[in-house]
C-alpha positions, 0 to 999 in steps of 0.5 A: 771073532771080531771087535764090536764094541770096546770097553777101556778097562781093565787097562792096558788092554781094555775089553771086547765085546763080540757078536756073542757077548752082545748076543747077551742082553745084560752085556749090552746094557752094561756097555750101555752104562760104560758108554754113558760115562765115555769109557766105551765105544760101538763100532759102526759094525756094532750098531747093524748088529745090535739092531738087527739083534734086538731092533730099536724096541729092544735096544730101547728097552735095554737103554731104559734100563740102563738110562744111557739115552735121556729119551722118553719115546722110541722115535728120540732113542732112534734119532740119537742111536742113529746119530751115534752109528753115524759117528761111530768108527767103522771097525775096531782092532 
């Protein structure tokens, strides 16, 4: 299965995350919390994922309980997850 998202521990090799684990809402709000302290990163093929999956609601939700995105209205959230896809590598190996 392809890399979505990459977390760097447990070193050397750190952990993937699939499209079935972030298929698990509580995966994501834990890759939420790695991506907070920079030891994470979603490709930019994970973002159309996690979008298509849960949309900008749920990913707003997720975020909420997480506290990754410091934002109050769902309109902040999508301009700053917006702005992550954007930098976000394309694919990851």
């Amino acid at each position: 299965m392809d890399t979505l998202a990459f977390y760097i521990y447990p070193l050397p090799q750190g952990t993937s995350f699939t499209a079935n684990d972030l298929s698990v809402s509580d995966n994501v709000r834990i890759l939420f919390d790695y991506m907070q302290i920079f030891l994470a990163v979603i490709s930019k093929e994970g973002w159309e994922f996690l979008i298509q999956q849960y949309g900008y609601d749920g990913l707003f939700e997720i975020n909420s309980k997480s506290g990754w995105i410091d934002c109050e209205r769902l309109d902040e959230f999508i301009e700053v997850l917006e702005y992550e896809k954007e930098t976000s590598p394309d694919t990851l190996k």
